[in-house]
N, C-alpha and C positions, 0 to 999 in steps of 0.2 A: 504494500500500500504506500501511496506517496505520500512523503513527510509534511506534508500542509493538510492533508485529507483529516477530518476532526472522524475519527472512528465509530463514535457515535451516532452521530449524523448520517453516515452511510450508512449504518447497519437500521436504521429507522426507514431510510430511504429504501434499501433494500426489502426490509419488512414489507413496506406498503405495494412495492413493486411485487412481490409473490402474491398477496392478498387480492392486488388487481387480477390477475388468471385462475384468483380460485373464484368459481361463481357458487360455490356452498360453502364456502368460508373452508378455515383451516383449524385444528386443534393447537395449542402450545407447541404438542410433543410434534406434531408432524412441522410447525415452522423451527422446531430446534434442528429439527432433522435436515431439511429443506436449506435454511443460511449455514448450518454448521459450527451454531453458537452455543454457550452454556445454559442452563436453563434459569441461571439466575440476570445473565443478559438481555433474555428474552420475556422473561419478566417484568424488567424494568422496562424496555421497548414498550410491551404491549398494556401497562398500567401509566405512560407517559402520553399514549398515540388515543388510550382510551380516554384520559382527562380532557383531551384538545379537542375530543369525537374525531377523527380521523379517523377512526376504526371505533367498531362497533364490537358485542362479546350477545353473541345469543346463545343459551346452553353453555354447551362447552367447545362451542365454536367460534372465531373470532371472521368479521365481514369488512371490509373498506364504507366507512359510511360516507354519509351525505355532506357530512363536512368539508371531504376531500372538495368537491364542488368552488369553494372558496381560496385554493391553491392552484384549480385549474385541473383536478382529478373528476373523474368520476367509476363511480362503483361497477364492477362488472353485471348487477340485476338492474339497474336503470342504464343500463345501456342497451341491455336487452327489452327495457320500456320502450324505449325509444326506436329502437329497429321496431317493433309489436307495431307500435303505434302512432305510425309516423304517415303512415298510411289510411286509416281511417278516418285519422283529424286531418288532415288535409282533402281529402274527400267530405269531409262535415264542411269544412269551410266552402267548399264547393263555389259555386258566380258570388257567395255573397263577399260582401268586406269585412266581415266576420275575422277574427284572429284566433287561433285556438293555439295554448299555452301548456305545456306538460311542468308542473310544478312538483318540488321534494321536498318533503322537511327538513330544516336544520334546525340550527342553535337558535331558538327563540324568533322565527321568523320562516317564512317560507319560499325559497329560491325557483327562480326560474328554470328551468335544465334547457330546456328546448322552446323554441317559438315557430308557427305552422301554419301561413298564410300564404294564398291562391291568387289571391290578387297583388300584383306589383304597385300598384297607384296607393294602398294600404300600408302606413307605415306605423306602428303599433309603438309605445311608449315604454313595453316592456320585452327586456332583450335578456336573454340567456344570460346566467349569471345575477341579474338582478334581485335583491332581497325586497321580498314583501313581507307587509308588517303582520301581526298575528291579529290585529284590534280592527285596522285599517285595510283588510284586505280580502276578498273573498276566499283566496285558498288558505290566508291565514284561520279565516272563521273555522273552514273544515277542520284544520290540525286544531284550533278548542274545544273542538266539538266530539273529535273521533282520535286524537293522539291520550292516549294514558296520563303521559307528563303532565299535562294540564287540568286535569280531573284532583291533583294534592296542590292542596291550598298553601302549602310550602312551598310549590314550585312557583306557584304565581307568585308569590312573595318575592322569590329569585328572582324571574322576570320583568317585577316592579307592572304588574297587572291588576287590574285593580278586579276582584275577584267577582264583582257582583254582574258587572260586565260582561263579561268571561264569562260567566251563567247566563246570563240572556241571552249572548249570540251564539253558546251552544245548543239552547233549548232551540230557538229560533230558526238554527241551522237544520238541529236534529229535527224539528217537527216539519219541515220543510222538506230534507232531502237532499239541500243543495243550497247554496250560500250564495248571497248578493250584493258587491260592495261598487263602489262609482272607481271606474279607470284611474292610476295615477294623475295621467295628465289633464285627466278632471272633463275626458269627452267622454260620454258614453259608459256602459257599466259593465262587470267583471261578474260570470257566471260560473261556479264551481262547484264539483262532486267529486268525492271520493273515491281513489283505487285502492279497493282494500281486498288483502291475500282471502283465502278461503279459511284462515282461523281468525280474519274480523283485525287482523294487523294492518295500518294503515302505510302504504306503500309511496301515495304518492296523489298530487289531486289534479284533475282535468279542469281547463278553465275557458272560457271563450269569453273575450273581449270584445263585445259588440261595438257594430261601428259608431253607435251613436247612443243617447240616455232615453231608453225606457223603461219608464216608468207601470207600466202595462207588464201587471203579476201572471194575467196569463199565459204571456208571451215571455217571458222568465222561467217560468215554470215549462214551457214548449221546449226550448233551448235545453235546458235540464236535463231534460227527456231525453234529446240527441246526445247527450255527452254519455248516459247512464250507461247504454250497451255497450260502449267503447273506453267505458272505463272496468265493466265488467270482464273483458278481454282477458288480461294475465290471469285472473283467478279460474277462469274457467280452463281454460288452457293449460295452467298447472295442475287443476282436477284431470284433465283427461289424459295428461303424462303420465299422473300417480297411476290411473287405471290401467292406459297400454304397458305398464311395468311391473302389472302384478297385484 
């Protein structure tokens, strides 16, 4: 190794470069095995990567999470979103000027991954990479409404949320279906639902950014409707893998 390389740094780097090719996460034992470090190295690694969210710990598996998203990473399962369904929100947006947005959770906010509009004349205010608020944002309403984290009034506490809020726009959300907040740039409004795995974990949330503000809950609720099956996509699709395998 070259003498300016900080050994640390590389071997985190390295870390998260193996976790990006495993798309079902890795055990400790199998990344000690894999970089060819101690396990007290790897330890420290993976309780340093987990503190930042870099990396995720399900079971006793360790995932690249959503955080990477903010150094310019992304996880090998939302990448796999994105190839799914890059294809049928772009076909929803169809002649109209419609925008349709693949959003992920992160750290107290919800991140843009991808944006997927049909029309060129259409230039939408939110671009890949951009953070939405949890308070002020349709796909933020979903993560209050359907993320775990936000259900401990502790957590809100962390996030400096003011918790009664938090309770309305989950209830509001949940009794609806699907969340409704005004565009950033303050034209038009922001329609979002939920992609959630088949054990109700929430993956990721569908949004369409109309072209203009309506007001007209029918027509809200219409939209909704188009987003539902195409957010239904991965879970079903993971159900009929699990079956063709057994």
């Amino acid at each position: 190794m070259e003498r300016y390389i900080i050994p640390s740094v590389y071997q985190a780097i390295q870390l998260c470069r193996t976790l990006g090719d495993a798309e079902y996460g890795m055990t400790s034992l199998a990344l000690e095995e894999q970089l060819q470090l101690p396990r007290s190295s790897v330890f420290r690694l993976l309780k340093t990567l987990c503190s930042e969210r870099l990396i995720e710990k399900r079971g006793t598996r360790y995932y690249l999470a959503n955080g990477m998203y903010g150094i310019g990473g992304a996880a090998p399962r939302l990448q796999k979103f994105q190839r799914l369904l890059a294809a049928p929100l772009t076909a929803l947006t169809g002649d109209t000027t419609h925008t349709a947005i693949l959003c992920v959770p992160a750290d107290n906010c919800a991140v843009a991954a991808d944006v997927f509009c049909s029309n060129s004349h259409r230039l939408s205010a939110i671009r890949p990479g951009m953070q939405l608020s949890l308070t002020g944002s349709a796909p933020g309403h979903i993560m209050l409404a359907y993320h775990p984290r936000y259900r401990d009034e502790s957590s809100l506490n962390i996030a400096e949320l003011d918790s009664r809020r938090v309770m309305k726009l989950a209830a509001q959300t949940c009794t609806r279906g699907f969340a409704v907040s005004d565009a950033p740039a303050g034209k038009g409004q922001l329609v979002s639902v939920p992609v959630l795995a088949s054990d109700g974990e929430l993956l990721a949330m569908l949004c369409l950014e109309l072209d203009e503000h309506h007001g007209d809950a029918e027509l809200l609720s219409h939209w909704a409707g188009k987003l539902k099956p195409v957010a239904a996509l991965p879970a079903a699709i993971c159900t009929q893998n699990k079956k063709e395998a057994g």
